[in-house]
Z-matrix of the N, CA and C atoms (Angstrom, degrees):
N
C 1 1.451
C 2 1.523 1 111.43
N 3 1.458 2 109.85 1 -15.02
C 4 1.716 3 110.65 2 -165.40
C 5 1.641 4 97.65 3 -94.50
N 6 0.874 5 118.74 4 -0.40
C 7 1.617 6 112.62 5 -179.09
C 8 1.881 7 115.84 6 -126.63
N 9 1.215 8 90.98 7 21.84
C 10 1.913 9 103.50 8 166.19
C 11 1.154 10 106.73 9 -139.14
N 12 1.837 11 115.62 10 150.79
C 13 1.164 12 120.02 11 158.83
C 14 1.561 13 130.84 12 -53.76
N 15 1.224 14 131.13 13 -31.33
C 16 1.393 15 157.34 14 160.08
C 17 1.719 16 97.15 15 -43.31
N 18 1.436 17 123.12 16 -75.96
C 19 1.108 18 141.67 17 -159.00
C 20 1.637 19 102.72 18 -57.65
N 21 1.570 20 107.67 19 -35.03
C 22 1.741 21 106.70 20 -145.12
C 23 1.781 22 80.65 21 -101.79
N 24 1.252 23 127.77 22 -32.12
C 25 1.557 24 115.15 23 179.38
C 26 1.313 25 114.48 24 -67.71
N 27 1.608 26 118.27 25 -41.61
C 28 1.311 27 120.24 26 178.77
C 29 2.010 28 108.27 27 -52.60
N 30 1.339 29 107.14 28 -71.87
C 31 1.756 30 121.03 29 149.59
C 32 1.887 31 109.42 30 7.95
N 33 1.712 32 86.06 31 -65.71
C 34 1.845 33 98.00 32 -146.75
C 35 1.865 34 97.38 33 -81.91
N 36 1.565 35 109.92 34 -11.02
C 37 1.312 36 106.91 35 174.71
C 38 1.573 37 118.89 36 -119.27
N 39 1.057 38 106.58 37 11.50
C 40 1.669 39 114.62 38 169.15
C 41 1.515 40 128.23 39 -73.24
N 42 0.440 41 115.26 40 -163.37
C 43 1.384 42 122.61 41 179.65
C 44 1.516 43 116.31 42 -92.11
N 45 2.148 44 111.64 43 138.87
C 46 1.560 45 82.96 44 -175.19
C 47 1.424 46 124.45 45 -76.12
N 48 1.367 47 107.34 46 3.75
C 49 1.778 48 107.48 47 -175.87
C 50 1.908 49 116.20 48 -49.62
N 51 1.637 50 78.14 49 -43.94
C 52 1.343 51 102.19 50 -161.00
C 53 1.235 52 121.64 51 -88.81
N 54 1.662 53 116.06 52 -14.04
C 55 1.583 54 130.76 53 150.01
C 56 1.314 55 118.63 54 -69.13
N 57 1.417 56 124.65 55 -30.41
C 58 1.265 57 141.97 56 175.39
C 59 1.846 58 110.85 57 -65.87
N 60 1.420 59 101.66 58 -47.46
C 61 1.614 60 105.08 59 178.22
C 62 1.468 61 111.74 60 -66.80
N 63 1.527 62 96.19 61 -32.78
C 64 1.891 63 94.81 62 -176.71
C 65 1.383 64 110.87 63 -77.08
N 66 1.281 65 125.07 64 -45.92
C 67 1.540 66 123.74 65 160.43
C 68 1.525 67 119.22 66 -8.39
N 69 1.894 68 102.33 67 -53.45
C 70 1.292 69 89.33 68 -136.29
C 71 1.555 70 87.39 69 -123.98
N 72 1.737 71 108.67 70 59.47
C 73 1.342 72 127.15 71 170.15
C 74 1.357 73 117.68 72 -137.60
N 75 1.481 74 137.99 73 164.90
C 76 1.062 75 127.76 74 -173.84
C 77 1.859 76 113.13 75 -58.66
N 78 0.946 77 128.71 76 131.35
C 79 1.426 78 132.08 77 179.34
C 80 1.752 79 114.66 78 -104.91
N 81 1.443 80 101.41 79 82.46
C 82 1.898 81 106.65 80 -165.13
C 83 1.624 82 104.55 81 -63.30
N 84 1.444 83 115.82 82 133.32
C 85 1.424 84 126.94 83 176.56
C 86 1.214 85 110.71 84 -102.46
N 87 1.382 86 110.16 85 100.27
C 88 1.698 87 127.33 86 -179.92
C 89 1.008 88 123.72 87 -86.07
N 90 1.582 89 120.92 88 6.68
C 91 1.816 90 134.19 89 150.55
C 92 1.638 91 95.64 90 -160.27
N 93 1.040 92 93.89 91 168.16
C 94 1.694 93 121.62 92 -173.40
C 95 1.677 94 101.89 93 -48.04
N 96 1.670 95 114.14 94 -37.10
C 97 1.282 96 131.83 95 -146.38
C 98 1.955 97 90.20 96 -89.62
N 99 1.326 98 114.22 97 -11.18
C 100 1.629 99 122.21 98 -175.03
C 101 0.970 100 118.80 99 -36.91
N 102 1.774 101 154.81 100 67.52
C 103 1.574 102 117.38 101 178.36
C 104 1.382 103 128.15 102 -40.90
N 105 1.024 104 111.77 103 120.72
C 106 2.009 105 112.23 104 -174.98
C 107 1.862 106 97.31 105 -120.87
N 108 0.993 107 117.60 106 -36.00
C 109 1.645 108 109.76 107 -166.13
C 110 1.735 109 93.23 108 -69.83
N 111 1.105 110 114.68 109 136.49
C 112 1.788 111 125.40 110 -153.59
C 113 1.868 112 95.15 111 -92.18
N 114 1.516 113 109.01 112 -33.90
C 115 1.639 114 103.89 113 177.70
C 116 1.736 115 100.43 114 -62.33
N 117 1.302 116 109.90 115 -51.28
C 118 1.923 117 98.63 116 -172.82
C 119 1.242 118 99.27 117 -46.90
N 120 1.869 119 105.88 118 -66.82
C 121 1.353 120 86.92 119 -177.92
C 122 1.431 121 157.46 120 -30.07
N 123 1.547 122 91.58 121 -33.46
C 124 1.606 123 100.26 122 177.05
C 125 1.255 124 118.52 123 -86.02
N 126 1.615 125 120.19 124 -5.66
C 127 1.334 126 117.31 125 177.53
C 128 1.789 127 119.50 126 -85.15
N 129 1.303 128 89.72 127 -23.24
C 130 1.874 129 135.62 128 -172.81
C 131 1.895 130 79.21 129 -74.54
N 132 0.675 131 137.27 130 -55.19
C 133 1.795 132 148.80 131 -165.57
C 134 1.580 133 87.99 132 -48.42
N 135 1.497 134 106.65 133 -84.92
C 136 1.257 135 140.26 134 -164.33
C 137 1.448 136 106.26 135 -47.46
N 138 1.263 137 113.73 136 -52.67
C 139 1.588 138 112.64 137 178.17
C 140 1.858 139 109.69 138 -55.72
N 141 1.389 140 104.44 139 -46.91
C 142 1.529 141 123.03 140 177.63
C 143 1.953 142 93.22 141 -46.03
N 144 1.354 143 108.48 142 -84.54
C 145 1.734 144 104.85 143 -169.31
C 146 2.089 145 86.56 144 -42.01
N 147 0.995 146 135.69 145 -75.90
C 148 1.535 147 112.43 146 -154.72
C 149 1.320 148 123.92 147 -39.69
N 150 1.190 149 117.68 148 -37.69
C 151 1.326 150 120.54 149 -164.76
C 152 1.430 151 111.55 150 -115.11
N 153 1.755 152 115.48 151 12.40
C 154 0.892 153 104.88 152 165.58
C 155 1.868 154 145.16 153 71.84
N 156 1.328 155 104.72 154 20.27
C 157 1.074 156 141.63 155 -175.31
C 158 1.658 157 129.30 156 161.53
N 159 1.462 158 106.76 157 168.60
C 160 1.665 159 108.63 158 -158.62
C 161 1.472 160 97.84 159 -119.18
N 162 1.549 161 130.88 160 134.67
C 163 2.049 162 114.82 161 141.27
C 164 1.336 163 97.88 162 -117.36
N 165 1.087 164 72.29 163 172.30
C 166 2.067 165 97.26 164 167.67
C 167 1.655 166 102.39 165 -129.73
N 168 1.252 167 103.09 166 169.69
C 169 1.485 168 121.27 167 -173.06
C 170 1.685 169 104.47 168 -150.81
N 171 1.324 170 108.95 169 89.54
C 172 1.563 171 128.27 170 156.44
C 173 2.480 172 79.80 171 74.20
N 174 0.761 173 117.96 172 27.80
C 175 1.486 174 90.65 173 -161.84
C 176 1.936 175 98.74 174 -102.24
N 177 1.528 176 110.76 175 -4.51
C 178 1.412 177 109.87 176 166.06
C 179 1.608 178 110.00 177 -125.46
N 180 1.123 179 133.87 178 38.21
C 181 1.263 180 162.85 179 -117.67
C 182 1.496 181 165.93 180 120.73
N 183 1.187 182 133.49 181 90.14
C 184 1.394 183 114.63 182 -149.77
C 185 1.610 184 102.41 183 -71.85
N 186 1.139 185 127.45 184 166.13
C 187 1.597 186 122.81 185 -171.56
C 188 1.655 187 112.18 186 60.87
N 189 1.474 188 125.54 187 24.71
C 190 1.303 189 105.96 188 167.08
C 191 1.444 190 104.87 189 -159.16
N 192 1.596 191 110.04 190 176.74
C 193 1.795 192 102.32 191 -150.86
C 194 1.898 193 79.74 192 -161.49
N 195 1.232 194 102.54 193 138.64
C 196 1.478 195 120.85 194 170.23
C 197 1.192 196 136.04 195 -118.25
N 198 1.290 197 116.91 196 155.27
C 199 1.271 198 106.91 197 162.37
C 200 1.773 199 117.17 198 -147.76
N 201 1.026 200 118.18 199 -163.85
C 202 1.702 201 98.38 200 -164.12
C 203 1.648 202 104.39 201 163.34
N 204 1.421 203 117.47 202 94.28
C 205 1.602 204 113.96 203 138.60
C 206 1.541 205 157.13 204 -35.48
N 207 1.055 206 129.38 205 133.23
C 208 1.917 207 94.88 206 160.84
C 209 1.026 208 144.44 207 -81.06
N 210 0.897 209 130.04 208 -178.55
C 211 1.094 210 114.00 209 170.31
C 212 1.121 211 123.54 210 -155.09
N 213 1.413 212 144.77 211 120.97
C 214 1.705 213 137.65 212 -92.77
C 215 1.674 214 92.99 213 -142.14
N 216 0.972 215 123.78 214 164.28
C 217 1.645 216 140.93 215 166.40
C 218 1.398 217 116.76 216 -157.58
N 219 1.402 218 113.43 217 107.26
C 220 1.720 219 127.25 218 173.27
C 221 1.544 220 76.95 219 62.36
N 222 1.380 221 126.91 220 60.13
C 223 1.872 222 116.06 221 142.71
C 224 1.535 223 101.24 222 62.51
N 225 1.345 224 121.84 223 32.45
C 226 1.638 225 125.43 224 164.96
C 227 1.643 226 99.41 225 -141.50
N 228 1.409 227 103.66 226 157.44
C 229 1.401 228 114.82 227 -170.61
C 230 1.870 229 91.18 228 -77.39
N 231 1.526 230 102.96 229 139.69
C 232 1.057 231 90.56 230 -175.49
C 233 1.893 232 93.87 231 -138.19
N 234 1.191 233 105.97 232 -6.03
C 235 1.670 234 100.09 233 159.58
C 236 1.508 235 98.39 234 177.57
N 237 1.527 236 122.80 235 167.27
C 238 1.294 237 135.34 236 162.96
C 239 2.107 238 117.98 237 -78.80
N 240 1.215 239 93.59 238 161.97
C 241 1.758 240 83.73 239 -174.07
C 242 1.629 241 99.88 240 -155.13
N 243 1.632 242 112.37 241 88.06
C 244 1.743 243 122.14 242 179.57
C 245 1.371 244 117.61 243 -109.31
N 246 1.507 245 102.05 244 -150.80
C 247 1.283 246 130.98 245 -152.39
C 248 1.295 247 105.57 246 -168.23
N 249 1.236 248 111.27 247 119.58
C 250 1.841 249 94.97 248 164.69
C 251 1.993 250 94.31 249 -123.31
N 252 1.374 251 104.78 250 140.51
C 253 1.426 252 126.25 251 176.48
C 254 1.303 253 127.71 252 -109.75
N 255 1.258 254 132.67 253 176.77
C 256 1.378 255 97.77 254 172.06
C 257 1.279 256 107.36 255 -118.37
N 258 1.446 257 119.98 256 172.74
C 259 1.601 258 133.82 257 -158.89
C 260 1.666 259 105.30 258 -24.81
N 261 1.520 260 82.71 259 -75.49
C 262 1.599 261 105.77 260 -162.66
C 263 1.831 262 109.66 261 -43.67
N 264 1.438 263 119.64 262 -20.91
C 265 1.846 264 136.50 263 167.80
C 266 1.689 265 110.49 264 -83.27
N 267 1.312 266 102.11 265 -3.11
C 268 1.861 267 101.46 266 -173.48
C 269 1.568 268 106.41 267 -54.11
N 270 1.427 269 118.91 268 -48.98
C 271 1.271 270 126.41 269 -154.28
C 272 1.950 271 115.94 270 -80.54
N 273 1.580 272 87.61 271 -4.30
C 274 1.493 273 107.04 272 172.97
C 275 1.598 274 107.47 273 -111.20
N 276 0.996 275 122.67 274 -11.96
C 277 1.596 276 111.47 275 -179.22
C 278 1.619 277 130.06 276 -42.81
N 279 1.069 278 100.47 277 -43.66
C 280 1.319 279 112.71 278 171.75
C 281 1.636 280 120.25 279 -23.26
N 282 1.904 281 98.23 280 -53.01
C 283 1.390 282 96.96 281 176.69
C 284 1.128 283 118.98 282 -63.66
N 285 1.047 284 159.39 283 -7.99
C 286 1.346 285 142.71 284 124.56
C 287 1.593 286 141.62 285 -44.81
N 288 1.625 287 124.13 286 10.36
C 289 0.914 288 109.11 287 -159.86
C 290 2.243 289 83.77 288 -105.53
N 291 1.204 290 142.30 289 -9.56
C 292 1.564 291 135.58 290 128.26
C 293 1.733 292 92.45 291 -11.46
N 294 0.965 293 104.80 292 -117.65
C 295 1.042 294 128.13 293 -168.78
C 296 1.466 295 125.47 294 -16.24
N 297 1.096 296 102.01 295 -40.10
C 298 1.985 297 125.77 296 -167.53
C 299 1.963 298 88.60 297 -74.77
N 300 1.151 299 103.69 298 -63.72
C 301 1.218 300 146.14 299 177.58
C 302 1.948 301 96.06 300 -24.35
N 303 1.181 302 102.01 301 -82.55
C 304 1.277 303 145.78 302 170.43
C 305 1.798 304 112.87 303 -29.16
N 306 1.156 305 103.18 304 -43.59
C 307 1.403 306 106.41 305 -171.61
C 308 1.542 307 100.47 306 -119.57
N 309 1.299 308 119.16 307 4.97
C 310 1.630 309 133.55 308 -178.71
C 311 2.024 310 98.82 309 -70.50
N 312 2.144 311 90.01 310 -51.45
C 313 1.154 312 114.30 311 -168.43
C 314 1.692 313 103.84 312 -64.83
N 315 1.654 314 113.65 313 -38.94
C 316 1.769 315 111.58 314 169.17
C 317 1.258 316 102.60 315 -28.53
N 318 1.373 317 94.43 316 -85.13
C 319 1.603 318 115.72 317 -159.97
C 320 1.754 319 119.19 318 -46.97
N 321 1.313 320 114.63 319 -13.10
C 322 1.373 321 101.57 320 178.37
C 323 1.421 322 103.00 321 -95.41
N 324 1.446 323 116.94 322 -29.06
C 325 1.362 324 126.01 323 176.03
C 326 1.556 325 104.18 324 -37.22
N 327 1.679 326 110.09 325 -76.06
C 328 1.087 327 127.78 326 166.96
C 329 1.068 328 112.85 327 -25.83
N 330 1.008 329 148.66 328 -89.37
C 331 1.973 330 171.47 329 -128.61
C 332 1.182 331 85.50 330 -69.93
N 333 1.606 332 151.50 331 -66.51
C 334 1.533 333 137.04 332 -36.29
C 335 2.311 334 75.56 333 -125.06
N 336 1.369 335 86.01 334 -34.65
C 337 1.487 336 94.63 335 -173.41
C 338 1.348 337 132.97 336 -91.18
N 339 1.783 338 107.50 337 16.96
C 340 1.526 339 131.67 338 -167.35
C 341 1.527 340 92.77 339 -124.85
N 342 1.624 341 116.82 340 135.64
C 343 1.543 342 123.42 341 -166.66
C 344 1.683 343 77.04 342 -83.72
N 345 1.416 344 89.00 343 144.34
C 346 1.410 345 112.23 344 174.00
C 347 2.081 346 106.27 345 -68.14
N 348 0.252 347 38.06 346 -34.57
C 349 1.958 348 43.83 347 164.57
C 350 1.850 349 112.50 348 -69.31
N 351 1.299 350 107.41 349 -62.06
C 352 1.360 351 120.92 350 154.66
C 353 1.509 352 108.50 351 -20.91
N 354 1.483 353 115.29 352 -78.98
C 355 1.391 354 135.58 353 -165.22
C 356 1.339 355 94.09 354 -53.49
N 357 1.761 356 126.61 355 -50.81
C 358 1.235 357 106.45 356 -169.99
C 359 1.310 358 126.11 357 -71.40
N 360 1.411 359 115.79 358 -22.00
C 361 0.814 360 128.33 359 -166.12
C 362 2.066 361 118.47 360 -71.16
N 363 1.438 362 67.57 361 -50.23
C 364 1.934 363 91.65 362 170.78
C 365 1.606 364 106.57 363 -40.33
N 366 1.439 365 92.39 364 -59.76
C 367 1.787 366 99.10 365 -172.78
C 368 1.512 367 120.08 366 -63.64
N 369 0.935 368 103.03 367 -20.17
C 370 2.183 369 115.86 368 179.87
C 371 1.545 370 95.75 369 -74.84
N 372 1.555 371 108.60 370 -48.89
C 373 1.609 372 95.98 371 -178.49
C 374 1.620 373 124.39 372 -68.62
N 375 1.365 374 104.75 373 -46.85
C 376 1.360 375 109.34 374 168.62
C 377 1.477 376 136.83 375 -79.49
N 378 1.552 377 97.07 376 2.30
C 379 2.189 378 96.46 377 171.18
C 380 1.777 379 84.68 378 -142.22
């Protein structure tokens, strides 16, 4: 989860139990670009909840760059919602976050009346 945009928004809006458990597990670095030291990470968290979205840069992939919203149910993180691009598009990603943004807001609309438990549940059976 620490080396995608998807992974690090879900992370930066969870709960601290559950940021706390991931901390304090091995954190595998799948390119050089990996955050693994768990204090960046957690500062890397914090910046994510301010501003409201996550990227990465080559750090779960070499040649690719992310980015990724949340996307919320009854005011709890209830999944991530990206894009991954490649490197050389990192410095434009942004323009997508309208959009990311945008259809983040669909889906909770949608959801809004399904117990979040349901949803998880749904998704364990079907992926």
């Amino acid at each position: 989860m620490h080396a995608t945009a998807v992974g690090k928004v879900i992370l930066a809006y969870e709960e601290d139990w559950v940021r706390d458990a991931y901390f304090h597990r091995h954190l595998e670095q799948p390119t050089a670009y990996t955050h693994v030291n768990p204090a960046r990470l957690a500062e890397e968290l914090v910046q994510i909840r301010d501003q409201g979205y996550a990227t990465t840069a080559e750090e779960m992939r070499l040649g690719s760059a992310s980015i990724a919203v949340p996307v919320f149910h009854t005011g709890r993180i209830g999944a991530g919602l990206g894009i991954v691009v490649l490197s050389s598009q990192a410095g434009t990603m942004l323009r997508h976050l309208p959009t990311l943004r945008g259809i983040s807001a669909q889906i909770e609309r949608a959801t809004a009346h399904i117990p979040l438990e349901t949803l998880r549940a749904s998704a364990k059976i079907g992926g």
